[in-house]
C-alpha positions as CSV (number, residue, x, y, z in Angstrom):
1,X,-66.6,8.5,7.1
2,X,-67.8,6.6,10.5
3,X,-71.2,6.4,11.8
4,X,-72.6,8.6,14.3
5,X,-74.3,7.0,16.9
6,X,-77.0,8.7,18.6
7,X,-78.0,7.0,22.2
8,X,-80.4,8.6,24.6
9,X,-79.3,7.7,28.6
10,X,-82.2,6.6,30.3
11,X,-80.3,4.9,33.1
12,X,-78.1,8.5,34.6
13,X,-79.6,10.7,37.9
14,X,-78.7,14.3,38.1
15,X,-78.4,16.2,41.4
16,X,-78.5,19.7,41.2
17,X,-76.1,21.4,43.6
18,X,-76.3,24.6,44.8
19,X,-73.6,26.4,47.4
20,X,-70.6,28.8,48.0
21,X,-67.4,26.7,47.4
22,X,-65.4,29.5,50.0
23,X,-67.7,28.5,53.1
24,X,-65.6,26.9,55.4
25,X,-66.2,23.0,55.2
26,X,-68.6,23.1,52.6
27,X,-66.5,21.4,50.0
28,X,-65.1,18.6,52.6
29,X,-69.0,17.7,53.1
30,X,-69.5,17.5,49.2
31,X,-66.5,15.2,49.0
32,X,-67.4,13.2,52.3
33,X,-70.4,12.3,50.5
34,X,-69.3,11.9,46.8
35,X,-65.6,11.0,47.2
36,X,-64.8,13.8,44.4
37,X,-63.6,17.3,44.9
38,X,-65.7,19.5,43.4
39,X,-64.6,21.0,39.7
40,X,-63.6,24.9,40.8
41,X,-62.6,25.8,37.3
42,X,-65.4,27.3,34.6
43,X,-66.5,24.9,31.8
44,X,-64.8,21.9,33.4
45,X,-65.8,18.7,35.1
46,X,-64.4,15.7,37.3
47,X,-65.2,11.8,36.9
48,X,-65.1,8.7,39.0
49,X,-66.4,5.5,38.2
50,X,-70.0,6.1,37.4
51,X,-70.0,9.4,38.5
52,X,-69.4,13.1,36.8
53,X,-69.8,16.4,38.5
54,X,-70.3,19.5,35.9
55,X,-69.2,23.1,36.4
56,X,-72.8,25.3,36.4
57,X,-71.1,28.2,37.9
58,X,-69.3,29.5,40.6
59,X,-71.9,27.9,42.8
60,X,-73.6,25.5,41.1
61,X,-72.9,21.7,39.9
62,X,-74.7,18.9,37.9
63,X,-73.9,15.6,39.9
64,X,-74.4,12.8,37.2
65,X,-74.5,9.6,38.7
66,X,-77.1,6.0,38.0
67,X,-80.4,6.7,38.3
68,X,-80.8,3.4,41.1
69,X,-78.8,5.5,43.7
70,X,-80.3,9.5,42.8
71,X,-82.3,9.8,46.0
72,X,-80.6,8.5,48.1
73,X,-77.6,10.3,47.3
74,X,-79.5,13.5,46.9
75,X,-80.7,13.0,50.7
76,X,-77.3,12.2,52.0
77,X,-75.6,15.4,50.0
78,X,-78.6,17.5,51.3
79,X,-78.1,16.0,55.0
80,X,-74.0,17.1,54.7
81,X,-75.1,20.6,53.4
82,X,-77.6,21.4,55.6
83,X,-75.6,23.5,57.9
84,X,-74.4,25.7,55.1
85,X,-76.4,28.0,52.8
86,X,-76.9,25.1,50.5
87,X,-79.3,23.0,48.2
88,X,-78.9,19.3,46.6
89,X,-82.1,18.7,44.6
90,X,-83.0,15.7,42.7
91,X,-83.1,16.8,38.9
92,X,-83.3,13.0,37.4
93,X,-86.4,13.3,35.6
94,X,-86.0,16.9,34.6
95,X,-83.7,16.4,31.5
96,X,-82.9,14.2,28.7
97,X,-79.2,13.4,28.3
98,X,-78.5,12.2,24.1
99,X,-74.7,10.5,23.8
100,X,-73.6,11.4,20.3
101,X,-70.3,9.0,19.3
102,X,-68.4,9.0,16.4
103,X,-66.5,10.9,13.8
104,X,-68.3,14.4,13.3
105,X,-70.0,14.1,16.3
106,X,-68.9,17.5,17.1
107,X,-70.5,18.8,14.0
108,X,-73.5,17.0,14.0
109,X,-74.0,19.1,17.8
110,X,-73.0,22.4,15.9
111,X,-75.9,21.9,13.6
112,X,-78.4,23.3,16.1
113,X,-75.6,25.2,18.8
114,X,-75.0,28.5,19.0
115,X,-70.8,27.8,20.0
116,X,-67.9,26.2,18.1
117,X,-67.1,23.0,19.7
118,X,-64.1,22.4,17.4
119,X,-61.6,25.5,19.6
120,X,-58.9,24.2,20.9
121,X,-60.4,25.2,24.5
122,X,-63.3,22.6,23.9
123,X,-61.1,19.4,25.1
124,X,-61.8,16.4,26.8
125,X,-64.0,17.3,30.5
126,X,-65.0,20.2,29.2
127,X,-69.5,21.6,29.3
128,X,-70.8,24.1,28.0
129,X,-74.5,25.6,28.1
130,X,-75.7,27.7,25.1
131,X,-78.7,27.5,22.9
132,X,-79.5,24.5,20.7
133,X,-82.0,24.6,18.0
134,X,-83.5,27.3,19.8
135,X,-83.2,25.7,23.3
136,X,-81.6,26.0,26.2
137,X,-78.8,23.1,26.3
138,X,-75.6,22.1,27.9
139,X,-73.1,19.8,26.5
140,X,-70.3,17.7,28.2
141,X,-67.1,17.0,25.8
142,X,-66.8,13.3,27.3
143,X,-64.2,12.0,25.4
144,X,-61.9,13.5,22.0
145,X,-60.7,10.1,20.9
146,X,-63.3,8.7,20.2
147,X,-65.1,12.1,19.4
148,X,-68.0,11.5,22.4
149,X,-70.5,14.2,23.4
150,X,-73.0,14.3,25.9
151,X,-75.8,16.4,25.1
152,X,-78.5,17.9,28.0
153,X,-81.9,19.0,27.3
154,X,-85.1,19.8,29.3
155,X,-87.1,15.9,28.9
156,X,-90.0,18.1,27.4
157,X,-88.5,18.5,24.5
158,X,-86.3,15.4,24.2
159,X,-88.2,14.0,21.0
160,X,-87.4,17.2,18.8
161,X,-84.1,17.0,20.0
162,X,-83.8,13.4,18.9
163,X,-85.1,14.0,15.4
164,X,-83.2,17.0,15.2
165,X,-79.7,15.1,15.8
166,X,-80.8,12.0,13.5
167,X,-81.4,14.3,11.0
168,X,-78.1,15.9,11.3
169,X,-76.6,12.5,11.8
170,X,-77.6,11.5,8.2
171,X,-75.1,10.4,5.7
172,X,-76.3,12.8,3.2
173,X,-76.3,15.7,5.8
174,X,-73.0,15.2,6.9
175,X,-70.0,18.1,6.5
176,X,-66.6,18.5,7.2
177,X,-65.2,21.0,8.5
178,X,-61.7,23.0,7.3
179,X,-59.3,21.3,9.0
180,X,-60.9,18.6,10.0
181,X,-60.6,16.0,7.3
């Protein structure tokens, strides 16, 4: 069995983005400022470069993006939105993000979550919030091969979620799924 690595991103922004997607011209200022179209379908996401926008809800995103460039993105998105009934707020320091990599990595998440991330609908792209370990969480399927989750979690509780997942993580705690051999 491979390792699982457990990595804690200390380097990504977050803007939180709030608006209705069927406002006229709301979703050409998004991509004027951002360069992506935002994701319209539940659970799903879109990526360029350094940049990832997550599905919230119907009118809500997760703008993931280096932490160097957060404001100043936040004020331009804000500035382009301003005419609708719309919010971009700089969430950076409000949550912890934990990259889990490897074989199992899926498993190691289902430890603690309250959703099977081994259906068939959880693919590539995909995020999901439900609880883990008795918190509120969201994770973002970054990549099937290799197995790579991104893991989001309020920063105040980002050190029980760490020993939580390197427990998990442990050789000795390890499982396999059926089916998954």
């Amino acid at each position: 069995m491979s390792e699982i690595v457990i990595e804690e991103s200390t380097d990504r922004g977050m803007i939180d983005l709030k608006g209705d997607p069927a406002e006229p011209g709301f979703l050409d200022a998004v991509k004027a400022v951002l360069g992506l179209d935002l994701p319209l379908v539940p659970r799903t996401s879109v990526s360029s470069g350094d940049t990832t926008i997550l599905w919230l809800s119907t009118d809500q995103w997760l703008i993931v993006l280096p932490y160097a460039g957060s404001e100043q993105v936040t004020e331009r998105l804000q500035a382009a939105v301003a005419p609708f009934h719309a919010l971009a707020v700089d969430l950076s320091d409000a949550r912890s993000i934990f990259r889990i990599r490897g074989i199992g990595a899926r498993e190691v998440v289902m430890k603690g979550a309250s959703v099977d991330l081994t259906h068939t609908d959880c693919i590539a792209g995909t995020v999901r919030r439900f609880n883990f370990a008795d918190l509120a969480a969201m994770v973002h399927v970054v990549s099937d091969r290799p197995e790579t989750l991104d893991l989001y979690v309020f920063r105040s509780v980002g050190n029980y979620v760490r020993q939580f997942l390197d427990t998990a993580a442990r050789p000795d705690a390890r499982l396999v799924l059926w089916g998954r051999q």
